[in-house]
C-alpha positions as CSV (number, residue, x, y, z in Angstrom):
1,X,-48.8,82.9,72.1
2,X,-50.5,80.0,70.5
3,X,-52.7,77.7,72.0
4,X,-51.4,78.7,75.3
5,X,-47.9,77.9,75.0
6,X,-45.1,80.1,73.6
7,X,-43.4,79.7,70.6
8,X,-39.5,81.1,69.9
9,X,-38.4,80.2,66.5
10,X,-34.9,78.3,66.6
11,X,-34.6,77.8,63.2
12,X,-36.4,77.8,59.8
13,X,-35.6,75.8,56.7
14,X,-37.6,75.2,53.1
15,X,-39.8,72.3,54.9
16,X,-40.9,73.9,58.5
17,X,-39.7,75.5,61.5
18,X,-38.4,74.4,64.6
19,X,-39.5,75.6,68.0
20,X,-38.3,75.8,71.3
21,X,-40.9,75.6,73.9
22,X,-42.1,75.1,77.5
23,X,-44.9,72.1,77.3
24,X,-45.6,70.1,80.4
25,X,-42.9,71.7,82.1
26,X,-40.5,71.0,80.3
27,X,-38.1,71.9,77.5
28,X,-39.4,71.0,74.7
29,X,-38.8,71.1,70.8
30,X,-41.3,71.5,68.5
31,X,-40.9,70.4,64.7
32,X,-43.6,72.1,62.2
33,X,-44.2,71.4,58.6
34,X,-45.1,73.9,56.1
35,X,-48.1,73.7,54.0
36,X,-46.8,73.2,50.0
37,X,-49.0,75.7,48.1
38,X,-47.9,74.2,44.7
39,X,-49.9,71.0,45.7
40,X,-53.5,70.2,46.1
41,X,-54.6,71.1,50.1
42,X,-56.0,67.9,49.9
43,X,-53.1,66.0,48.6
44,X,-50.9,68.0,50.3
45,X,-52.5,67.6,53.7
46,X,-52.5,63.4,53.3
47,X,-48.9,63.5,52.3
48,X,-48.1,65.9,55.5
49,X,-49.5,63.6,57.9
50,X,-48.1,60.3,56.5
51,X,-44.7,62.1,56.8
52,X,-45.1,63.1,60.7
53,X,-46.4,59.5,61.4
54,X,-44.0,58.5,59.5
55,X,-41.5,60.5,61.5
56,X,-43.0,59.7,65.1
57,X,-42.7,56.3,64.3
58,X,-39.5,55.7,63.6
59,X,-38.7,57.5,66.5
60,X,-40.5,54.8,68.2
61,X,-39.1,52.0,66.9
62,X,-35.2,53.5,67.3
63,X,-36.1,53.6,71.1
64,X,-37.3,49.8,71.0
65,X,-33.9,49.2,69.3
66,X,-32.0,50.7,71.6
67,X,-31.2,53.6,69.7
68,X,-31.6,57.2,71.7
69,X,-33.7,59.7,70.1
70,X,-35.4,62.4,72.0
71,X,-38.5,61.5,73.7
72,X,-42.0,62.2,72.0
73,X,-44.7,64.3,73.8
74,X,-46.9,64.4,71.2
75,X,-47.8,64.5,67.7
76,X,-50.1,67.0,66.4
77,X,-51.3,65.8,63.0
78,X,-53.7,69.0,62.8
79,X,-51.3,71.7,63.2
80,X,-48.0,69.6,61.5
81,X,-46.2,69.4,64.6
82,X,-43.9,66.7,66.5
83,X,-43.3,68.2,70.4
84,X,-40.3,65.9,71.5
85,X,-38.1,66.5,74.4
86,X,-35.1,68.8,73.9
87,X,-31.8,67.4,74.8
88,X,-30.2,69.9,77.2
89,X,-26.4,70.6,77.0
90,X,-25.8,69.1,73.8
91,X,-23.9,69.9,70.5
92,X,-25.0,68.3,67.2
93,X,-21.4,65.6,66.2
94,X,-20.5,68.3,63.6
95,X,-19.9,70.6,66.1
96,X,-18.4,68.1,68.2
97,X,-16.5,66.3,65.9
98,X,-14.7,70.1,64.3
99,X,-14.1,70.9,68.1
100,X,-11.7,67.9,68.3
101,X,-10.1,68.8,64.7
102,X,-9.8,72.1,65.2
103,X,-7.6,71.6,68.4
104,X,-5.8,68.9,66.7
105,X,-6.1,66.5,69.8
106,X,-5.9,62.9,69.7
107,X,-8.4,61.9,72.1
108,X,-10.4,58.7,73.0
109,X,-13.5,60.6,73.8
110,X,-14.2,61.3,69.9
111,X,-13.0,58.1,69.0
112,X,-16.0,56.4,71.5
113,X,-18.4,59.0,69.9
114,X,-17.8,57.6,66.4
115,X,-18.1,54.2,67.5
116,X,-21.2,54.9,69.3
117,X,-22.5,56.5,66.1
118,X,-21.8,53.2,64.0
119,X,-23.1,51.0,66.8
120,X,-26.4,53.0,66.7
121,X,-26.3,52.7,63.1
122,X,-25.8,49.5,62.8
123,X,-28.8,48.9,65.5
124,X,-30.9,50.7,63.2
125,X,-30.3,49.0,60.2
126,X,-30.8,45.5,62.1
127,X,-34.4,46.8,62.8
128,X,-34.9,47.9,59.1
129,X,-35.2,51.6,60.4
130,X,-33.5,54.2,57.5
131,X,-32.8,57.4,58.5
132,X,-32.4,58.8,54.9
133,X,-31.0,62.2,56.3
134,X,-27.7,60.8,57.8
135,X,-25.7,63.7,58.3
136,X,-23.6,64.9,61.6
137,X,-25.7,67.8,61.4
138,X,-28.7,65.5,62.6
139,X,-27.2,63.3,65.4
140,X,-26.3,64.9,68.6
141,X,-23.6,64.1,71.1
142,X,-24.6,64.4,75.1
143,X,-21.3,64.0,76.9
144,X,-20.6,60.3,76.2
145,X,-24.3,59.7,74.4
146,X,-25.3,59.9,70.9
147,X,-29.1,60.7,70.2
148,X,-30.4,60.7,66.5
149,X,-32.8,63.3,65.6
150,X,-34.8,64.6,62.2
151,X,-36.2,61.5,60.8
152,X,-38.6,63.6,58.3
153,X,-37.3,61.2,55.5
154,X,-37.0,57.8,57.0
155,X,-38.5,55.0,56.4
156,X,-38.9,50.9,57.4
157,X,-37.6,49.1,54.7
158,X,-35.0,45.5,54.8
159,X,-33.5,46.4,52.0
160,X,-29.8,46.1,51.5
161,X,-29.6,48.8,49.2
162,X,-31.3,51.0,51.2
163,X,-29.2,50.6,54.1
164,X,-26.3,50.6,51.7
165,X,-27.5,54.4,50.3
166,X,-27.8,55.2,54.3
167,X,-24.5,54.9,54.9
168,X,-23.1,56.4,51.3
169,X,-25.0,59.5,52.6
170,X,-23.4,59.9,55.7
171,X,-20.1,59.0,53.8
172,X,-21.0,61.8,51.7
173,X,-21.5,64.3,54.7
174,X,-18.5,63.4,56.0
175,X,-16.6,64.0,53.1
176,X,-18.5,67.7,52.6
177,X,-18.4,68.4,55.9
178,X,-14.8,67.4,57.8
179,X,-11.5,67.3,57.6
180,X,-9.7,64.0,58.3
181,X,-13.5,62.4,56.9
182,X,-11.5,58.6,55.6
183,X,-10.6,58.4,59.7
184,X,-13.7,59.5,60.9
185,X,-15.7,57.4,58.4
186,X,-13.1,54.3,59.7
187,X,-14.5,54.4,62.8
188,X,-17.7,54.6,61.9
189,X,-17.6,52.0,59.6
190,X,-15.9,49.3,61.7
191,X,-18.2,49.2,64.5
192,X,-20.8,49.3,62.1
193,X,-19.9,46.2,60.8
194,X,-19.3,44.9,64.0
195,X,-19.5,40.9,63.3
196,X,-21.5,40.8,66.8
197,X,-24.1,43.8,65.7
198,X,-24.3,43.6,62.4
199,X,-27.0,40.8,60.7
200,X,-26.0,41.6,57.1
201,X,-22.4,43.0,57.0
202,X,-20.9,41.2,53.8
203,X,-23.9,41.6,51.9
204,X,-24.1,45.5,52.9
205,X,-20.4,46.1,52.6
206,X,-20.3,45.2,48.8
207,X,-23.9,47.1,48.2
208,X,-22.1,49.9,49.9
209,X,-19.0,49.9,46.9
210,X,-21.5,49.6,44.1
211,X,-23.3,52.3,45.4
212,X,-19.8,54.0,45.5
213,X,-19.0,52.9,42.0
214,X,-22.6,54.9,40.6
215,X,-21.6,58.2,43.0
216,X,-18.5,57.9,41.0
217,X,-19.5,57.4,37.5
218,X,-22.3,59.9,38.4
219,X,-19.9,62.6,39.3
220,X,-17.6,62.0,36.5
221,X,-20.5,62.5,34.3
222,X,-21.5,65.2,35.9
């Protein structure tokens, strides 16, 4: 027990833990950040904080741009933690997408998920919101809904380049991650640059090949 409310450890990576809980009745999700013991407690403790407001606030302004996200409870700055609602019955879009591929069935349904995920995208962008951690692994599919989640390394920036290096990540996941990624990615792509969503789509289209172009060279030069 801490502080009067249960914690069960759902998973644990190099920068925190997350937590499933029970807090104000409901289920809840609880994202903590470690301390870094290789930094100054001082330092470390600023640089903590400006991530999780950082974090809580992009969450904010995805919800003002239409974008879901799970809803935030509160944000403990003290004890590094986000509480945000848990999204019940849902599957993170690498799950969801693999289930589709792995049964080798041609159906709408994923098809409307990957254009969700552009459209949401794309809404992002247009609010200068970067995720920085675009991966399937971090966007979660509720039946026909899309929600975004772990925003640890976003930021609020207009550039083009950054919302260029956005997308070349989640390209990049894609590619890692699925089978059938250049269709996938298609889908993505084309309601991302949506004419009627998208402010910028030219001048982030061509960012998004140069940024191609370095991956490339970068690769080949190991």
């Amino acid at each position: 027990m801490n502080g009067n409310i249960y914690l069960t450890v759902i998973k644990q990576g190099a920068e925190g833990r997350i937590y499933k809980v029970i807090y104000l009745q409901k289920s809840t999700i609880v994202k903590e950040r470690f301390k870094k013991e290789y930094r100054h407690p001082d330092l470390d403790n600023f640089l903590t904080k400006e991530r999780i407001k950082s974090e809580a606030r992009s969450m904010i302004r995805c919800k003002e741009a239409g974008v879901r996200t799970p809803a935030l409870y509160l944000v403990d700055l003290e004890r590094r933690r986000i509480f945000m609602e848990h999204i019940d019955n849902s599957v993170t879009a690498k799950q969801y997408i693999n289930s589709f591929l792995e049964s080798e069935s041609e159906n709408d349904k994923l098809d409307n998920i990957l254009g969700e995920i552009g459209t949401s995208i794309a809404k992002m962008h247009n609010n200068n919101i970067i995720h920085g951690d675009l991966t399937t692994s971090n966007i979660l599919v509720q039946t026909d809904k899309v929600y975004f989640i772990d925003f640890g390394l976003s930021s609020v920036s207009g550039s083009i380049e950054d919302k260029a290096v956005d997308l070349y990540v989640l390209e990049r996941a894609l590619i890692s991650t699925h089978a059938h990624s250049d269709r996938l990615l298609k889908i993505i792509l084309d309601s991302y640059f949506s004419k009627k969503l998208n402010k910028n789509s030219k001048e982030i289209m061509h960012k998004l090949e140069d940024v191609r172009s370095r991956g490339r060279k970068r690769t080949m030069v190991g």
